[in-house]
RONU-607729 format. One record per atom (N, C-alpha, C): x, y, z; chain; atom name; residue in three letters. Coordinates in Angstrom, 2 decimals. Example, Ala and Ser with C-alpha at 12.3 -4.5 7.8 and 13.67 -1.06 7.14 Angstrom:
east:north:up:unit:site:code
13.19:-5.69:7.80:A:N:ALA
12.30:-4.50:7.80:A:CA:ALA
13.20:-3.30:7.80:A:C:ALA
12.85:-2.25:7.08:A:N:SER
13.67:-1.06:7.14:A:CA:SER
12.90:0.03:7.87:A:C:SER
This chain:
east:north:up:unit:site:code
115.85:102.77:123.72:A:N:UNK
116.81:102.39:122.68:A:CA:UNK
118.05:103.28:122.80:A:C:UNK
119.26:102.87:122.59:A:N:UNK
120.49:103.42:122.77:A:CA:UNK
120.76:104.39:121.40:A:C:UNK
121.22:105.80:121.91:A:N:UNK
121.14:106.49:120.82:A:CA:UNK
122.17:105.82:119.41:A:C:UNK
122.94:105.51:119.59:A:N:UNK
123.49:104.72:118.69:A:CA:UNK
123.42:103.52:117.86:A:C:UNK
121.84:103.01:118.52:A:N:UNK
121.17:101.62:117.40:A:CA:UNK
121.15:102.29:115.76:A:C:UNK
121.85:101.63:114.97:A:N:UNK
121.21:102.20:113.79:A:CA:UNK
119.77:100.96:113.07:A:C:UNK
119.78:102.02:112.48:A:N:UNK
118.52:101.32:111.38:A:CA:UNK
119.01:102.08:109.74:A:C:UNK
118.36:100.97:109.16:A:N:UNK
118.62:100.98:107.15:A:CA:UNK
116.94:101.06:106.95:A:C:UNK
117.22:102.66:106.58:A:N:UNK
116.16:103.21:106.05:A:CA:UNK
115.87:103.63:104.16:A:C:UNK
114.64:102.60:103.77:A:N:UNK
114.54:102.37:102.41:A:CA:UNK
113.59:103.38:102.06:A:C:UNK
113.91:104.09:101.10:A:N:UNK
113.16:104.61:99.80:A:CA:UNK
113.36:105.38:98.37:A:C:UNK
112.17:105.41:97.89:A:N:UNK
112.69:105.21:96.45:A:CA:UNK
112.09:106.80:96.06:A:C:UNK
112.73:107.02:94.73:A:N:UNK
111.98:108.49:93.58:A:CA:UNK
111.90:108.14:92.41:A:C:UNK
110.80:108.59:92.07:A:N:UNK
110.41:107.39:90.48:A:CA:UNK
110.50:108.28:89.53:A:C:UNK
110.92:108.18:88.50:A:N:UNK
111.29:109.06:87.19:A:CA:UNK
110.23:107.86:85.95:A:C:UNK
108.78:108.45:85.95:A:N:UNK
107.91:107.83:85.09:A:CA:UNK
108.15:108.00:83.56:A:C:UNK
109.18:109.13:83.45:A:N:UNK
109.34:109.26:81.76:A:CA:UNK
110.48:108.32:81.60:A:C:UNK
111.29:107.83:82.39:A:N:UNK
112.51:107.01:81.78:A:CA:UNK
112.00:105.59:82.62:A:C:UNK
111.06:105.64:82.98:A:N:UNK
110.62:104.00:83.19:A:CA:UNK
111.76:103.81:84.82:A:C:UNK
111.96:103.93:85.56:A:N:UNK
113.20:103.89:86.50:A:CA:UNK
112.87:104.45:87.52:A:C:UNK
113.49:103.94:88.51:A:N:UNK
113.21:104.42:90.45:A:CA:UNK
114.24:103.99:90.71:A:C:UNK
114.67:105.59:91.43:A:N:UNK
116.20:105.03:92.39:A:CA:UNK
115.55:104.62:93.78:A:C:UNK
116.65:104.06:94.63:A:N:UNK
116.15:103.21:95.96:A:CA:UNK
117.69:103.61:96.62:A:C:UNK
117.06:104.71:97.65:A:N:UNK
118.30:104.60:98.36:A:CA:UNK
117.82:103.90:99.63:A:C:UNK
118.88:103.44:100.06:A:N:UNK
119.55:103.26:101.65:A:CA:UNK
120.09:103.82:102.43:A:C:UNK
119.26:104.70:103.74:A:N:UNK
120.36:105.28:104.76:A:CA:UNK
120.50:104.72:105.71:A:C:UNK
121.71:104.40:106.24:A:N:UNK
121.56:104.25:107.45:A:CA:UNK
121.94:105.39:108.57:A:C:UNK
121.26:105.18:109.55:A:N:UNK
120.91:106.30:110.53:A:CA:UNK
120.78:106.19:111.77:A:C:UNK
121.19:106.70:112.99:A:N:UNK
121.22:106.14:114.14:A:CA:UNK
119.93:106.85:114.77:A:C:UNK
119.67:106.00:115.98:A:N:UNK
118.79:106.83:116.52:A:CA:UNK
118.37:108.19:117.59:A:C:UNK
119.99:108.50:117.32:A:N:UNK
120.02:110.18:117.40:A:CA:UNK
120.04:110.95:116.41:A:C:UNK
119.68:110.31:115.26:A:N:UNK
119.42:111.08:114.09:A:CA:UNK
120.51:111.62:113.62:A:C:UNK
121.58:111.02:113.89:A:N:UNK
123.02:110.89:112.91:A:CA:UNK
123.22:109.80:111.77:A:C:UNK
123.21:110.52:110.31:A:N:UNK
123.41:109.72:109.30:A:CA:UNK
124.67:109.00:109.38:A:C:UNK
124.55:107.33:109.10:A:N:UNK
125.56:107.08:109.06:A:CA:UNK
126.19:106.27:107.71:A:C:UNK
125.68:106.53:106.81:A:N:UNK
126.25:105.94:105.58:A:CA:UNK
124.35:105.81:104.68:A:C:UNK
125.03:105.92:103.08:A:N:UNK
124.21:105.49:101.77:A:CA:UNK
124.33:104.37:100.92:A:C:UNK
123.43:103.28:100.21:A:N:UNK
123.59:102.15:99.38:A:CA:UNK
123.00:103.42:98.60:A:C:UNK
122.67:102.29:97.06:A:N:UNK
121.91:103.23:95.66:A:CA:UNK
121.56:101.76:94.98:A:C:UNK
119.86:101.53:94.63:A:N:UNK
120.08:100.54:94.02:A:CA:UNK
118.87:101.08:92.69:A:C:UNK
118.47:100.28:91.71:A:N:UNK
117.11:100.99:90.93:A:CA:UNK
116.28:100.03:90.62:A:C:UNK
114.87:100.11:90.26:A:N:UNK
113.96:99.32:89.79:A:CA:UNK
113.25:99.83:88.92:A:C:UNK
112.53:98.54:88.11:A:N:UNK
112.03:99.25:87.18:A:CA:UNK
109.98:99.54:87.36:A:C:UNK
109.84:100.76:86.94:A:N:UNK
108.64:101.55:87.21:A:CA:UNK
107.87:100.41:86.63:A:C:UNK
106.79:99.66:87.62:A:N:UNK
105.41:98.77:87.12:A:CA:UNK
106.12:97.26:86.85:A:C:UNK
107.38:97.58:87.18:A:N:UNK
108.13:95.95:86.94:A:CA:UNK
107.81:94.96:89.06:A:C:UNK
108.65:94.55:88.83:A:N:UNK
108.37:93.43:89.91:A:CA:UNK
109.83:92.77:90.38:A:C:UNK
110.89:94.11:90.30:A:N:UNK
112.54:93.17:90.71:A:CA:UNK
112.53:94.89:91.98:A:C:UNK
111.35:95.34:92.55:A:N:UNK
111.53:95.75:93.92:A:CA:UNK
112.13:95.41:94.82:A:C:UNK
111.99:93.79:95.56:A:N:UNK
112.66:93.23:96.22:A:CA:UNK
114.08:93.04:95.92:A:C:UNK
114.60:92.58:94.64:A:N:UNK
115.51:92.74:94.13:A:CA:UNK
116.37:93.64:95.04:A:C:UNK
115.88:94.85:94.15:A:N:UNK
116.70:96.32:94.69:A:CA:UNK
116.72:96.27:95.92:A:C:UNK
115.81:96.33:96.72:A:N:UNK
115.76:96.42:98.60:A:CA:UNK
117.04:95.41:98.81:A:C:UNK
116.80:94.17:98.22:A:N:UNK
118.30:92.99:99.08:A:CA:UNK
119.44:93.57:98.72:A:C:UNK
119.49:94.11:97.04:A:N:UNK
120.85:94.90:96.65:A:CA:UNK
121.33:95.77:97.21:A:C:UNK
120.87:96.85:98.17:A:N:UNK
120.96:97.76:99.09:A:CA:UNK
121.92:97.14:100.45:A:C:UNK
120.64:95.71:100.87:A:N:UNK
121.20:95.45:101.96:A:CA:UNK
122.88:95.09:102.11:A:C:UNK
123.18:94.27:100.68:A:N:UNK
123.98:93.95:100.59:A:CA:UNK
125.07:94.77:100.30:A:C:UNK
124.65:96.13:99.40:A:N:UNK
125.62:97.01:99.32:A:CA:UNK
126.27:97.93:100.68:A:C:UNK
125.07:97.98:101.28:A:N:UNK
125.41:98.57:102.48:A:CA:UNK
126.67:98.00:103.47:A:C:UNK
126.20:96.59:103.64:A:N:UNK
127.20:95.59:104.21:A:CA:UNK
127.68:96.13:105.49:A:C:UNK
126.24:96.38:106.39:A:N:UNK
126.47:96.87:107.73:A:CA:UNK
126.15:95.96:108.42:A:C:UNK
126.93:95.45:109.18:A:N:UNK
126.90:94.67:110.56:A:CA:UNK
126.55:94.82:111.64:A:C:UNK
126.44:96.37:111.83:A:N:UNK
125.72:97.08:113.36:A:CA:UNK
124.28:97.82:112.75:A:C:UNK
123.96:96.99:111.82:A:N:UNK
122.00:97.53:111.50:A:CA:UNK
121.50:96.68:112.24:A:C:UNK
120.74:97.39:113.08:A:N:UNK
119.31:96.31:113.56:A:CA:UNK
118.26:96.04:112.82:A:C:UNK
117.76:97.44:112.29:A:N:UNK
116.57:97.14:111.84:A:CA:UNK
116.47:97.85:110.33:A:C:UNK
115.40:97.17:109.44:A:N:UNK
115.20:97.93:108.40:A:CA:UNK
113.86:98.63:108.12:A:C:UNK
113.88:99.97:107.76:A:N:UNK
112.73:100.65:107.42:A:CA:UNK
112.18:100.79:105.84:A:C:UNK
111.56:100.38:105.81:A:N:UNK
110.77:100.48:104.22:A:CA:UNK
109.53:101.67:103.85:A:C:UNK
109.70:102.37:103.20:A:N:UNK
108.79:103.52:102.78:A:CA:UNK
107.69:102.65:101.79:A:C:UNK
106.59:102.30:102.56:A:N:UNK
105.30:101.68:102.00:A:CA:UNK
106.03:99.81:101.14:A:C:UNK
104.72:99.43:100.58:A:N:UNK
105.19:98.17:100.30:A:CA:UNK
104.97:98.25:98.42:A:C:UNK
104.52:99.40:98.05:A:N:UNK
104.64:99.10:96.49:A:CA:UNK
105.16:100.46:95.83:A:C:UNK
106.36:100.34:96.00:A:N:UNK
107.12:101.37:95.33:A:CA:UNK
107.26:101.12:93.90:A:C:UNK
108.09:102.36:92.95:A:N:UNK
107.97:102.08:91.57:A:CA:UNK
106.49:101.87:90.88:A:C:UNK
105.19:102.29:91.28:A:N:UNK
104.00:102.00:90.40:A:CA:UNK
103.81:100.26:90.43:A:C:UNK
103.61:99.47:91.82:A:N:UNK
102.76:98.51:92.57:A:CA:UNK
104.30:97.49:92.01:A:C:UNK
105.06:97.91:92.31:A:N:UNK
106.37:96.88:92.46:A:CA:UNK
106.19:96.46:94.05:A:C:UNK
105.51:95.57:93.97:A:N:UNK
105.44:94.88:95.38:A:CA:UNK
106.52:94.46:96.20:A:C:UNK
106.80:94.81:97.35:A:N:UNK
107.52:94.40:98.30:A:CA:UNK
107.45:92.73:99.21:A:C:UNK
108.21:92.19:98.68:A:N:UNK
108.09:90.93:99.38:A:CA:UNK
108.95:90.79:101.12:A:C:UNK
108.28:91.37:101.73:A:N:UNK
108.79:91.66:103.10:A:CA:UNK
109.38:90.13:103.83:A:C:UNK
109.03:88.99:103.36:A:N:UNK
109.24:88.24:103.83:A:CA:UNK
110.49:87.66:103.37:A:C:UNK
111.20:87.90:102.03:A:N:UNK
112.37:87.69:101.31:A:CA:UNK
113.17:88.57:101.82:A:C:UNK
112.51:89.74:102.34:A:N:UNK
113.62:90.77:102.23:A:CA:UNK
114.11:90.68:103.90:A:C:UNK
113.22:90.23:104.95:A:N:UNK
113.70:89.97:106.32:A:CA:UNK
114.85:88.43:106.16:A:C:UNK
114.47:88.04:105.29:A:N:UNK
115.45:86.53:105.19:A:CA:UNK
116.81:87.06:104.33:A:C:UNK
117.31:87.51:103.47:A:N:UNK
118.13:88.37:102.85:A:CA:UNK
119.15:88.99:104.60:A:C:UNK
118.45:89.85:104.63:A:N:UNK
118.59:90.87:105.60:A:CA:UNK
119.13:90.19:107.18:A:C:UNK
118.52:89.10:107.37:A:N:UNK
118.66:88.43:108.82:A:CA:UNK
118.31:89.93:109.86:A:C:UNK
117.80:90.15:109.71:A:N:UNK
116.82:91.45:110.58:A:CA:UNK
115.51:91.66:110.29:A:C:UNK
114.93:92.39:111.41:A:N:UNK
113.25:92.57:111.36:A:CA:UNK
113.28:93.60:110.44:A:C:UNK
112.02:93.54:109.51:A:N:UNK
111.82:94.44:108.87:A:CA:UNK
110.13:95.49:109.13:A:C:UNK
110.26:96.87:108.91:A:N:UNK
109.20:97.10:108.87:A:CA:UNK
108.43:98.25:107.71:A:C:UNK
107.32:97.85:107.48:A:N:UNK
106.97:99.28:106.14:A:CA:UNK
106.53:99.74:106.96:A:C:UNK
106.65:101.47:106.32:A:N:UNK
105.79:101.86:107.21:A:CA:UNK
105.17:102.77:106.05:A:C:UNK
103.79:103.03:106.45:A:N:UNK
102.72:103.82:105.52:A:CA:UNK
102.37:105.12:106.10:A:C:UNK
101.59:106.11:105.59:A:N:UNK
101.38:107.25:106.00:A:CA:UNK
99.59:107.63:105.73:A:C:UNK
98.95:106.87:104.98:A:N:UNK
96.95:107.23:105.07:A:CA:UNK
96.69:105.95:104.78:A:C:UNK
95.35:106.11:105.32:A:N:UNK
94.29:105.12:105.76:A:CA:UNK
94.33:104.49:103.85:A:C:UNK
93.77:103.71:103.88:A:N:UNK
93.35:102.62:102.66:A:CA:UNK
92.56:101.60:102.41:A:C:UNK
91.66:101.72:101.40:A:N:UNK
91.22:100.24:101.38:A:CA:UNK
91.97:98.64:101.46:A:C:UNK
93.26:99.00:100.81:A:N:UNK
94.05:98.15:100.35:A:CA:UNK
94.24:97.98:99.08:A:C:UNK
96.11:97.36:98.57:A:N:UNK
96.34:97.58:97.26:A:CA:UNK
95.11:96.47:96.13:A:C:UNK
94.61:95.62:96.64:A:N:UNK
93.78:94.59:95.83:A:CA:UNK
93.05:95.21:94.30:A:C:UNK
92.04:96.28:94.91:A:N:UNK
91.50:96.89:94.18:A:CA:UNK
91.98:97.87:92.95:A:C:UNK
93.04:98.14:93.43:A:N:UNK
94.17:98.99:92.68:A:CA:UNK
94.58:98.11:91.48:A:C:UNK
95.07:96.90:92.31:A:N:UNK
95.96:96.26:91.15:A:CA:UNK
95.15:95.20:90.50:A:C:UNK
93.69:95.12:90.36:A:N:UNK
93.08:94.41:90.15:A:CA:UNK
92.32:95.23:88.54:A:C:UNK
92.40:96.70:88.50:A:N:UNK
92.30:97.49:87.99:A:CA:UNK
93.27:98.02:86.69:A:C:UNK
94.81:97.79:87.69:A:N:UNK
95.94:98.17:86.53:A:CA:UNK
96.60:97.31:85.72:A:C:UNK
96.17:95.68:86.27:A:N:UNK
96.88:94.37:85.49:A:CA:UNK
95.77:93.39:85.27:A:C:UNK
96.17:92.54:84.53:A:N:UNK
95.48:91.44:84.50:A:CA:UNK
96.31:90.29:84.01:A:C:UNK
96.03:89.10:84.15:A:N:UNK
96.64:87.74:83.94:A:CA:UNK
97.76:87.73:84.74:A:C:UNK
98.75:87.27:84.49:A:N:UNK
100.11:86.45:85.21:A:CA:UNK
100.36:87.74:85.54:A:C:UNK
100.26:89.08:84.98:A:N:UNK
101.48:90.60:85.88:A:CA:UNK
100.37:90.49:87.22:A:C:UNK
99.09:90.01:87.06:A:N:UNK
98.33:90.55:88.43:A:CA:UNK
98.35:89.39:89.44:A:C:UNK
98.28:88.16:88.70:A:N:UNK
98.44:87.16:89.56:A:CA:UNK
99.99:87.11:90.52:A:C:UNK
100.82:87.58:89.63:A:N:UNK
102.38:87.82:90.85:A:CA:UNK
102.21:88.55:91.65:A:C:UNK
101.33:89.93:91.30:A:N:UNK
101.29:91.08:92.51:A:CA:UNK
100.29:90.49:93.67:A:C:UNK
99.47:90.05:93.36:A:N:UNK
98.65:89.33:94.36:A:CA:UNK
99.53:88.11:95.06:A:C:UNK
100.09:87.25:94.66:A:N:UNK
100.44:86.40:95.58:A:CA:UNK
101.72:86.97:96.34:A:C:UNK
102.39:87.80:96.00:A:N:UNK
103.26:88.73:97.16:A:CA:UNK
102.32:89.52:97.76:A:C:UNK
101.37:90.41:97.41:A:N:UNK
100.62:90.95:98.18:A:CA:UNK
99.89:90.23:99.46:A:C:UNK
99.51:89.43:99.26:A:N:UNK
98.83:88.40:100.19:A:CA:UNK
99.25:87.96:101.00:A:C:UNK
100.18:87.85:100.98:A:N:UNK
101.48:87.39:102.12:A:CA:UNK
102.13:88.13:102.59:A:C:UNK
101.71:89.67:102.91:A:N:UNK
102.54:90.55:103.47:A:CA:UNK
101.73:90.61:104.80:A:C:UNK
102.31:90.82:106.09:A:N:UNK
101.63:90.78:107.48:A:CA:UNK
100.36:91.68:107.42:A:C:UNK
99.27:91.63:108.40:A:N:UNK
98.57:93.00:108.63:A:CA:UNK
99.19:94.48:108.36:A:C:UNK
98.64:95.23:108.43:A:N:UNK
98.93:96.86:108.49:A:CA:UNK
98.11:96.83:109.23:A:C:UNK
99.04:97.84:110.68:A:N:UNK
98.37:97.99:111.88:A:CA:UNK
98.74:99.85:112.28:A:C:UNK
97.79:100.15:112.79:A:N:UNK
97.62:102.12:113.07:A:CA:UNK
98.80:101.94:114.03:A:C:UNK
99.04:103.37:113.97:A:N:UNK
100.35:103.57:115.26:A:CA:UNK
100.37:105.12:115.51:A:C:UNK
99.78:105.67:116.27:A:N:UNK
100.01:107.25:116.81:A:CA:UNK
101.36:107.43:116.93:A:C:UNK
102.04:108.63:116.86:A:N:UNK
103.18:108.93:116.93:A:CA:UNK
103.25:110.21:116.53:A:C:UNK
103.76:111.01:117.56:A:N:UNK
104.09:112.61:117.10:A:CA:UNK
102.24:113.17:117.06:A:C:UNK
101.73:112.78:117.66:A:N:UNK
100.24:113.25:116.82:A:CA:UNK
99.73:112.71:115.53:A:C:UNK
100.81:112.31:114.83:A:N:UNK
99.86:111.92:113.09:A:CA:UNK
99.94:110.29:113.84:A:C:UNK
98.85:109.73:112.23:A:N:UNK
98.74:108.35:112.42:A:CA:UNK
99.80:107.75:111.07:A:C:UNK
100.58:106.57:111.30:A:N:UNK
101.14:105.91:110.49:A:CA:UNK
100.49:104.87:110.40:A:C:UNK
100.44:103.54:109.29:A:N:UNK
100.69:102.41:109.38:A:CA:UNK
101.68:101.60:109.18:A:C:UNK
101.22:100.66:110.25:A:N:UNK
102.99:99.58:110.28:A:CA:UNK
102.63:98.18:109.60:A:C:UNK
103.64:97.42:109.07:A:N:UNK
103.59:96.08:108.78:A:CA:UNK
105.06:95.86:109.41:A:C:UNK
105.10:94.50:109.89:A:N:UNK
106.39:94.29:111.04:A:CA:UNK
106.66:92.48:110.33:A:C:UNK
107.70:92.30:110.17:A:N:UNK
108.52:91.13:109.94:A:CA:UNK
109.33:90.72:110.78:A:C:UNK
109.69:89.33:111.14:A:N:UNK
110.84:89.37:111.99:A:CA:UNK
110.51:89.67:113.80:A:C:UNK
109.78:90.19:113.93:A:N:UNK
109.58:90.80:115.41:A:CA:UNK
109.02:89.79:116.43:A:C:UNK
107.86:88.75:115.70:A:N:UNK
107.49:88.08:116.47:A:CA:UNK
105.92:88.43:117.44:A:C:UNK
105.34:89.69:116.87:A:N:UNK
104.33:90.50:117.73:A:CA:UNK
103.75:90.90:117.08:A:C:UNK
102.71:89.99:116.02:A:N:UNK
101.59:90.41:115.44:A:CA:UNK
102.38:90.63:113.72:A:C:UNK
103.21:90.35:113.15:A:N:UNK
103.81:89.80:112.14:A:CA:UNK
103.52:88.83:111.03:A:C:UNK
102.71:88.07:111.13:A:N:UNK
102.09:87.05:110.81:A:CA:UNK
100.94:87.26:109.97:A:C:UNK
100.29:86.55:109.01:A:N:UNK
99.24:86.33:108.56:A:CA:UNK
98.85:86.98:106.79:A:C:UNK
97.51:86.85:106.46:A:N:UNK
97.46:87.27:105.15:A:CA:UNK
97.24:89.03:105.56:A:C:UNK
96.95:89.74:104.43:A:N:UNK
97.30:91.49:104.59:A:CA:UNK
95.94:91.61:104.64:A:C:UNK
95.54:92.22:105.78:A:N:UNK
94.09:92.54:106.11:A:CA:UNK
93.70:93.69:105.39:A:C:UNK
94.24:94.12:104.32:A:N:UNK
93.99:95.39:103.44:A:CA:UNK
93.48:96.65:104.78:A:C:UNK
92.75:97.09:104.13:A:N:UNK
92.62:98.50:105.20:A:CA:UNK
91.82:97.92:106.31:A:C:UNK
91.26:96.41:106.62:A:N:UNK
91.13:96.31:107.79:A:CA:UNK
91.81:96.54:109.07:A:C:UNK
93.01:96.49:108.67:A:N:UNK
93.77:97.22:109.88:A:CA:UNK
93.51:98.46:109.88:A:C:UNK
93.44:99.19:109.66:A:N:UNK
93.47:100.85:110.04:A:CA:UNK
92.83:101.03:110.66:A:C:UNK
92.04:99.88:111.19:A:N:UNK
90.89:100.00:112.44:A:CA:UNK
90.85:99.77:113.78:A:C:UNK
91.92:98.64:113.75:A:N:UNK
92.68:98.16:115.36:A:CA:UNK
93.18:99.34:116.03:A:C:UNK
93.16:99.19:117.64:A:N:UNK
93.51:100.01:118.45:A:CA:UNK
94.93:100.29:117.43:A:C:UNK
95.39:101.37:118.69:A:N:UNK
97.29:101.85:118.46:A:CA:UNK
98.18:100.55:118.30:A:C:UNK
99.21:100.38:117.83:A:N:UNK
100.08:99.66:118.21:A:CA:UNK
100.88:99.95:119.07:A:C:UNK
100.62:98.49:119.97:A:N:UNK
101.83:99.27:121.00:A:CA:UNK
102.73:97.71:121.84:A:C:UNK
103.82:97.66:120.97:A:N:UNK
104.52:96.49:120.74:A:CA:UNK
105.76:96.45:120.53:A:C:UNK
106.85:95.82:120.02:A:N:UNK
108.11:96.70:119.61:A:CA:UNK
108.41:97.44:118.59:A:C:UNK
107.59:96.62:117.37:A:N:UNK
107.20:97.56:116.14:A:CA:UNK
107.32:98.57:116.76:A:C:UNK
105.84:99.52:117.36:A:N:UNK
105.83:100.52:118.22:A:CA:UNK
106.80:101.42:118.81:A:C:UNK
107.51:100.45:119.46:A:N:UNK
108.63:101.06:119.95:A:CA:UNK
109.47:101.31:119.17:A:C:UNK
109.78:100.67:118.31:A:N:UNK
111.27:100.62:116.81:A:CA:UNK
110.85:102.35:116.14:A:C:UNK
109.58:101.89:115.91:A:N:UNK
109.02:103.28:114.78:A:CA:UNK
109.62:104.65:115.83:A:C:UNK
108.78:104.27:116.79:A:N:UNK
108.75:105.71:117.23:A:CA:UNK
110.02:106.23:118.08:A:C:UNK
111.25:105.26:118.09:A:N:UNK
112.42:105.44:118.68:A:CA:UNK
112.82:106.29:117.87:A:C:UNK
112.80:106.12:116.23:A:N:UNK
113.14:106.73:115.25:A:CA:UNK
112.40:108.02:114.19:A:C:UNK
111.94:108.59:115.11:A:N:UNK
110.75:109.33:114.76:A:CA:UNK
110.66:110.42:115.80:A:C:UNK
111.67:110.74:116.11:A:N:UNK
111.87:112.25:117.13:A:CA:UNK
111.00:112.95:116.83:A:C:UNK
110.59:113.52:115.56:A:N:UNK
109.37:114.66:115.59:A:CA:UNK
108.61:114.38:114.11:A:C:UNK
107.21:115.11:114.06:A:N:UNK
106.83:114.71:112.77:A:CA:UNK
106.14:112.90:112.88:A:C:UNK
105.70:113.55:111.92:A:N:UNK
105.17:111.81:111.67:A:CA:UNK
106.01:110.62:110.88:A:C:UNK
107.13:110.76:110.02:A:N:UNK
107.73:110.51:109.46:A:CA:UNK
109.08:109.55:109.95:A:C:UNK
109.38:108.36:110.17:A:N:UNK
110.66:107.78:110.35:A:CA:UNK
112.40:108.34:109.97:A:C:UNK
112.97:108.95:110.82:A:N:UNK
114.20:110.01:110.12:A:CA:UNK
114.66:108.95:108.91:A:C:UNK
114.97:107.46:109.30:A:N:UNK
115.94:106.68:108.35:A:CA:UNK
115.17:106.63:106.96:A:C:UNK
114.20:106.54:106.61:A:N:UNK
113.27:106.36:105.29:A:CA:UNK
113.00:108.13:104.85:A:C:UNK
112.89:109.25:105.88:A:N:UNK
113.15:110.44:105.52:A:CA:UNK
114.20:110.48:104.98:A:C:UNK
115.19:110.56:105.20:A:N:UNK
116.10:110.78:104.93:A:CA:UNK
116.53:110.04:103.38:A:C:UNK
116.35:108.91:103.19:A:N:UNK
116.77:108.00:102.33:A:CA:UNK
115.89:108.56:101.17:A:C:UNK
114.12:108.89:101.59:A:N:UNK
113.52:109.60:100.46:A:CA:UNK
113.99:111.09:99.92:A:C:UNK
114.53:111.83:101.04:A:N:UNK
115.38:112.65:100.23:A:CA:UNK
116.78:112.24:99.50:A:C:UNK
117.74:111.39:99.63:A:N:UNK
118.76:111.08:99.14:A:CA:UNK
118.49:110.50:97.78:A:C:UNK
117.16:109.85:97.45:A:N:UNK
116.83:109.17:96.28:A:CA:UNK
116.57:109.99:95.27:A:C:UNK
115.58:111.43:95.82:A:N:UNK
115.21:112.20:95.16:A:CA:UNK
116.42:113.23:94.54:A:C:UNK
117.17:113.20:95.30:A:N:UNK
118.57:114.07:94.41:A:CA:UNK
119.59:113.71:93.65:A:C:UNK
119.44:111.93:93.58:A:N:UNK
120.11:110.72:93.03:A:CA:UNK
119.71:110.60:91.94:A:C:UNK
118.37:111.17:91.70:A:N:UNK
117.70:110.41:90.94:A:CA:UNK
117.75:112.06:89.86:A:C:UNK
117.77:113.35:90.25:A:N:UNK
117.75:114.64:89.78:A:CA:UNK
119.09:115.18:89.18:A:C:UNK
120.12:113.91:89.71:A:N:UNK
121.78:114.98:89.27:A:CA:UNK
121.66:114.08:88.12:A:C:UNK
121.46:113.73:87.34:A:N:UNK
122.24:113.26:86.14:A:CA:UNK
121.04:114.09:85.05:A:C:UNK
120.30:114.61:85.41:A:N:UNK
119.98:115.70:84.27:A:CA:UNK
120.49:117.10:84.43:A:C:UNK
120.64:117.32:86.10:A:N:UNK
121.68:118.35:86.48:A:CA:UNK
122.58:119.12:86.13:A:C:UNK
123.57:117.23:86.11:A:N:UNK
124.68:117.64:85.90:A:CA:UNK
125.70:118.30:84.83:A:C:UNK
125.34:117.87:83.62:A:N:UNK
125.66:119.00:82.74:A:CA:UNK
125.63:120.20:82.56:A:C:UNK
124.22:120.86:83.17:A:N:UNK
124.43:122.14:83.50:A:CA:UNK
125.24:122.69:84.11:A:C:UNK
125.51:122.09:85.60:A:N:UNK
126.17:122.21:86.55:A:CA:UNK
127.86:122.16:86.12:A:C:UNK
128.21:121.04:85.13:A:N:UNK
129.85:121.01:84.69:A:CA:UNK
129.67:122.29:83.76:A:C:UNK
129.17:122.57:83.09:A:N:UNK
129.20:123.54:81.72:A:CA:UNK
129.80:124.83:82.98:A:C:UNK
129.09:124.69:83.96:A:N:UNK
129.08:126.38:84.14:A:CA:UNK
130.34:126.54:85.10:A:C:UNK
131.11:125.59:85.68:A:N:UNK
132.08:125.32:86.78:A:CA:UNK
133.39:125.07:85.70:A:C:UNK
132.96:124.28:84.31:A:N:UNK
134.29:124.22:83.51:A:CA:UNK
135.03:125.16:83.62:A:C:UNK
């Protein structure tokens, strides 16, 4: 990959006392030069996740992104990610990527909702591709891949994937182009730190003006 492909790397920091998750967007090349931030928010245990992810794309309004990175698929407390809206939005492949093994979200959200809030999370859930293992750097990630064309497809094998060999596909290649060291994707690193300080200056900041006035 040419050090200059970028990728739009998604993630969020959830503030559970004010109900709210910021969602940033970095984009980032794959020499690990930042090249620009979106800011979008969702609401904690709500279901306008996708929402925010397309609002990003659109805020961003980059024309030289290839690809997009997503930090897991249920951000905000099981705000499901509809990966398949968000690669059509986007007109690019998309991919989550995860960090430990799992049964899968089923059991989770089968637990925290019931009626129509659980029946929505399930029918986006269900329709998100496999999660497939991927070595890289030494740690293990999991991938879900949209758009790519190479194992993309099908209902979400919950933690049955975490059992398939390595991936080794373009997914594969995308992740780990962007993943110089560490187990971690720089563009969704990065974006999870940008969220987390987005999401920290506006209680900050008063302190911060009081003492600079």
């Amino acid at each position: 990959m040419k050090p200059g492909t970028r990728a739009l790397g998604v993630a969020e920091s959830t503030d559970e006392d004010s109900g709210r998750a910021v969602l940033c967007g970095a984009v980032v090349r794959a020499d690990r030069v930042v090249d620009g931030f979106a800011y979008a928010t969702a609401t904690v245990g709500g279901l306008d996740a996708t929402d925010a992810v397309c609002a990003l794309v659109d805020r961003a309004d980059r024309e030289d992104v290839q690809y997009l990175l997503v930090s897991g698929v249920a951000p905000a407390w099981f705000n499901v990610l509809d990966l398949d809206r968000i690669a059509e939005v986007a007109e690019r492949p998309v991919l989550s990527v995860s960090y430990e093994a799992s049964p899968g979200l089923e059991p989770a959200l089968r637990e925290q909702f019931d009626g129509e809030a659980l029946d929505s999370r399930l029918a986006v859930y269900e329709r998100l591709p496999p999660r497939r293992r991927l070595r890289v750097n030494g740690e293990t990630l999991f991938v879900r891949s949209v758009g790519l064309g190479d194992g993309d497809s099908g209902r979400s094998t919950d933690g049955a994937g975490d059992d398939l060999d390595d991936l080794d596909d373009e997914a594969a290649r995308i992740v780990r182009a962007y993943t110089p060291t560490g187990g971690r994707p720089e563009p969704v690193r990065v974006a999870r730190l940008a969220a987390r300080a987005a999401r920290q200056w506006p209680e900050r900041a008063p302190v911060d003006s009081d003492r600079h006035g």
